[in-house]
Structures are given as C-alpha cells and as structure tokens.
N, C-alpha and C positions, 0 to 999 in steps of 0.2 A: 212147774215145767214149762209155763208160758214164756220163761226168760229164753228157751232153746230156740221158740219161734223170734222173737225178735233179733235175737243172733242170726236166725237162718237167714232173716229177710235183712239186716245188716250187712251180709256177706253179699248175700246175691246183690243189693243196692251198689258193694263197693265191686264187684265182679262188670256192672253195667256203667259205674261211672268208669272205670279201667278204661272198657271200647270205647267208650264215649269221647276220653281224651286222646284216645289210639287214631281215632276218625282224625277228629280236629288237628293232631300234630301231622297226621297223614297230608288232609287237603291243601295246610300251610308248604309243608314239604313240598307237594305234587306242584301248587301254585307258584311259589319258587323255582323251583325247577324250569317250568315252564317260562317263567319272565326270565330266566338265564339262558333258555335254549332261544328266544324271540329274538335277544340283545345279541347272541351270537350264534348264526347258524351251525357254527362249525362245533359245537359241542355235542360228546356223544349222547346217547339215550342214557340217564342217570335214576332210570325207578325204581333198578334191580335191590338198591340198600331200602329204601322207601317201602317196596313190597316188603321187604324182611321187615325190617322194623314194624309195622303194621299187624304182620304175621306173628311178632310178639306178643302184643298187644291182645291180639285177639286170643291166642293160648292162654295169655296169663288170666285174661277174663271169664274164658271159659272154664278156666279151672277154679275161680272161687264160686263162680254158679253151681259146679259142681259140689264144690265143699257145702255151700247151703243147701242143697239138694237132699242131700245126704243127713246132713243135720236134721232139716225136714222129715225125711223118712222115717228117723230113728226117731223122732218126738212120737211119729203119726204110725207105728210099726203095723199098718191094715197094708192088707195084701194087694189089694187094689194099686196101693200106693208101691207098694214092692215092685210093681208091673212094669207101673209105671219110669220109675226110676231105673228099672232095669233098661227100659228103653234108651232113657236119658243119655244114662252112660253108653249106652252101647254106641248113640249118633254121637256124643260129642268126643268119646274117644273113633272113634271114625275121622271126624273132621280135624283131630290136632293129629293124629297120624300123617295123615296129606298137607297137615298147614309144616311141620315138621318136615315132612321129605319135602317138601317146595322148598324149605329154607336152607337144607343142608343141600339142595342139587342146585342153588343159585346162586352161581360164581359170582358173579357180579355183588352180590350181597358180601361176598368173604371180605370187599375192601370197605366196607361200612365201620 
C-alpha cells in the first residue's frame, strides 16, 4: 500500500506545479497588460480575464491537493488524520466557493 502514498504525493506535486504555472501565466499576462496600458494611455483596465483565469488555476490546483489528501487519508485511516482532513476540506472548499463566485460575478471576465 506504499504505492497509494506515492500517488498521493504525485497528485499533490501535480496540484502545486498547476499554481505554479497559474502564477507565472498570471505575472506574464499582468506584465503585458501593463507594457500595453504604458504604450497607450487610453486603454481600459484589462485584469478582470487575468483575475479569472488565475482563479482557474488556483481551483483546479486546489482540487488535486484535495484528491491526494484524501488518498492520503484513506492509506493512513487514524482519526487524527480524519480531523485533520476534515479541516482541509472544510477551508479549501471555503476558498473555491469565493474563488467561484468572484468568477461568475466578474463581468469583465465573461469576455475572456
């Protein structure tokens, strides 16, 4: 059953390389953005897609941290761990709740 843990810790590795490239497409975007609002004043505020897409990013990542979690637990079935994990899920569906409503209430995302 040691193959579950290296699964676990495989998911959650591919759950943090996810953000990781979420970030970096983010700061390229934000940096772009920004050398196109320098060149022309006149262009509007352009982060609303950027936020969203981001907000992507970090959903989809949080949710295979989730998935190894969960794997995790079910290798390591102690209560402690149970506790734990209950917690887990509890903050990070907390956090894709709000990353979600930010994305469906931002209009400006809808033309992304």
């Amino acid at each position: 059953m040691e193959v579950l843990n290296y699964i676990a810790q495989a998911i959650s590795i591919a759950g943090s390389v996810i953000i990781i490239w979420g970030v970096l497409i983010t700061v390229f975007n934000f940096l772009k953005n920004e050398k196109d609002k320098l060149a022309n004043i006149k262009l509007p505020n352009n982060s609303g897609p950027i936020r969203y897409q981001f907000s992507g990013y970090l959903i989809l990542g949080l949710d295979f941290m989730l998935a190894a979690d969960i794997i995790h637990t079910i290798h390591n079935p102690v209560l402690n761990e149970l506790y734990v994990l209950a917690m887990i899920v509890g903050i990070r569906s907390v956090i894709n709740f709000f990353l979600v409503k930010e994305m469906g209430s931002s209009e400006s995302a809808k033309t992304f």
